[in-house]
C-alpha positions as CSV (number, residue, x, y, z in Angstrom):
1,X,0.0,0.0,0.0
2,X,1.5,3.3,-0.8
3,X,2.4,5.8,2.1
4,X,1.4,9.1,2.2
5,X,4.8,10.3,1.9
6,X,4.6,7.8,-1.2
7,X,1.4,9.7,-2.4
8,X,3.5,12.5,-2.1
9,X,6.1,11.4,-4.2
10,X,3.9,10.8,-6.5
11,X,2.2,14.0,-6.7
12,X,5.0,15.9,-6.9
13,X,6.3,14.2,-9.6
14,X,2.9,14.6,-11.7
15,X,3.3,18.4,-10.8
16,X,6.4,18.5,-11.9
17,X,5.5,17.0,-15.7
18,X,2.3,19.7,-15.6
19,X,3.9,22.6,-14.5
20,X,6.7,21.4,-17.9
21,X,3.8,21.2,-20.0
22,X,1.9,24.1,-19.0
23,X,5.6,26.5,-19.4
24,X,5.7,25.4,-22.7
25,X,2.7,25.8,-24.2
26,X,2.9,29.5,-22.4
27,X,6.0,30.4,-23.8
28,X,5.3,29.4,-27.1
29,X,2.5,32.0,-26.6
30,X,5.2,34.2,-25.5
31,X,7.5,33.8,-28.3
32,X,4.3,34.0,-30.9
33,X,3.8,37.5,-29.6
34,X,7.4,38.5,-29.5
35,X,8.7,37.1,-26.9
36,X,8.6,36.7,-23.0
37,X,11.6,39.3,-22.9
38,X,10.1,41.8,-25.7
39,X,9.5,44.2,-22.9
40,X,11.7,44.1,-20.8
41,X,11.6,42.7,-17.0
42,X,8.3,44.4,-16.7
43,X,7.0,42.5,-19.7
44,X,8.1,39.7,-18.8
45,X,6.3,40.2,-15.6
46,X,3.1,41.6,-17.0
47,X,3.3,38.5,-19.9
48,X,3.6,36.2,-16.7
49,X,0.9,37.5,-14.9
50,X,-1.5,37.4,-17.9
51,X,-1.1,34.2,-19.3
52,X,-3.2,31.4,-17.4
53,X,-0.7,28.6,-18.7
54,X,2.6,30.0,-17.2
55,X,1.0,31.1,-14.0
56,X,-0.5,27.6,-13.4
57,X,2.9,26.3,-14.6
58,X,4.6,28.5,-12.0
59,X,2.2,27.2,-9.2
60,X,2.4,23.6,-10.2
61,X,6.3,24.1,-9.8
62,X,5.7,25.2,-6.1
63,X,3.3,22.6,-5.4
64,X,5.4,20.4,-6.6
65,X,8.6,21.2,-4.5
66,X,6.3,21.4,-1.9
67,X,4.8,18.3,-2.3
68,X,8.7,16.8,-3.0
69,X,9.9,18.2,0.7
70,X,6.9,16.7,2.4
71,X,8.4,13.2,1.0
72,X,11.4,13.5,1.6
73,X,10.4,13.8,5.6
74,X,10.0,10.5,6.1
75,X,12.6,8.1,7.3
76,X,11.4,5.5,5.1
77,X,12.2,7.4,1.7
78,X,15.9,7.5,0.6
79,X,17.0,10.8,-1.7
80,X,18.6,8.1,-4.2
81,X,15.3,6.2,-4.8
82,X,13.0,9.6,-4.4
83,X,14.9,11.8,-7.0
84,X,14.7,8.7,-9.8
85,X,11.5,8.0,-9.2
86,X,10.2,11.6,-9.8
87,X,12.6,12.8,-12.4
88,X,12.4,9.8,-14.2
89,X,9.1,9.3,-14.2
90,X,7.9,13.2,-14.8
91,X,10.4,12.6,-18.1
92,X,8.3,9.8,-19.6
93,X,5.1,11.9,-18.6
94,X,6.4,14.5,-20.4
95,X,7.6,12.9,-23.5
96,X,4.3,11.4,-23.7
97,X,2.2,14.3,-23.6
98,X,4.7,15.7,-26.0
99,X,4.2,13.3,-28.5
100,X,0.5,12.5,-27.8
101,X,-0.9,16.5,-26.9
102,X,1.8,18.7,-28.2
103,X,2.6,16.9,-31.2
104,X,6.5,16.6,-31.0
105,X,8.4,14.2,-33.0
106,X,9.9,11.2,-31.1
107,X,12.3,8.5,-33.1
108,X,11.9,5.1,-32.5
109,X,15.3,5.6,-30.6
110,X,13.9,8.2,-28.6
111,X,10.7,5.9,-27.5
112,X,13.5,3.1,-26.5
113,X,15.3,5.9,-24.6
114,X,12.2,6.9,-22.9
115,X,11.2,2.9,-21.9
116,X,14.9,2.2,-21.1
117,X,14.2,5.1,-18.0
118,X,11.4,4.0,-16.9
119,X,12.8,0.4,-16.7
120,X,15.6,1.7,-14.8
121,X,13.1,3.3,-12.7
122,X,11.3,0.4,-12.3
123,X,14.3,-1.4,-11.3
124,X,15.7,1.1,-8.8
125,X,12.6,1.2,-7.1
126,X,12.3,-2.8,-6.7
127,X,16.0,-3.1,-5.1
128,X,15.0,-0.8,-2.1
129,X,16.1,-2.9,1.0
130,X,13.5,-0.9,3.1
131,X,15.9,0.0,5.3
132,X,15.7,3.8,6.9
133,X,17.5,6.4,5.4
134,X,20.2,7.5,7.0
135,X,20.8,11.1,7.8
């Protein structure tokens, strides 16, 4: 059963792949309308706090190091299983969506890279001894 420091892995590392997604399509707004630095810092800030993608991508990002901290509290969570999981996984998310949503090109290469990490995720995750982490 998964631990709500688990659940908060697990969360983070969706908010992660979101707040990815959302930057991009925001900034490709950005850039379609000159650019996020057209204006200077104060455009940048005004182009920020008008576009709904980048300010929900900004949020996501703090949820999501929130969320990440909270995980990382418990005992039972080592860094060196945590970090893999979520950066791993969040990378698959986002190639996926990329592909599937955003239509980006992937080559069959880049689909083995992307099931090759998750393997190695996969396989990280299943050698945990359970032991504490030590601090």
């Amino acid at each position: 059963m998964l631990s709500i420091h688990g659940f908060a892995l697990i969360t983070a590392m969706i908010l992660n792949a979101v707040a990815n997604v959302l930057i991009k399509v925001g900034s490709s707004k950005a850039e379609a309308a000159g650019g996020l630095l057209a204006g200077g810092p104060i455009g940048a800030i005004k182009t920020v706090l008008t576009s709904p993608a980048l300010l929900v991508g900004l949020t996501c990002f703090g949820l999501n190091a929130a969320f990440y901290m909270f995980a990382l509290q418990s005992k039972d969570l080592k860094i060196s299983l945590a970090y893999p999981i979520m950066v791993g996984g969040g990378y698959a998310i986002i190639a996926s969506v990329g592909y599937l949503a955003l239509k980006e090109r992937l080559t069959p290469f880049q689909f083995v890279g992307v099931a090759m990490i998750l393997i190695g995720v996969i396989i990280v995750a299943s050698q945990t001894d359970g032991t504490p982490a030590t601090t």
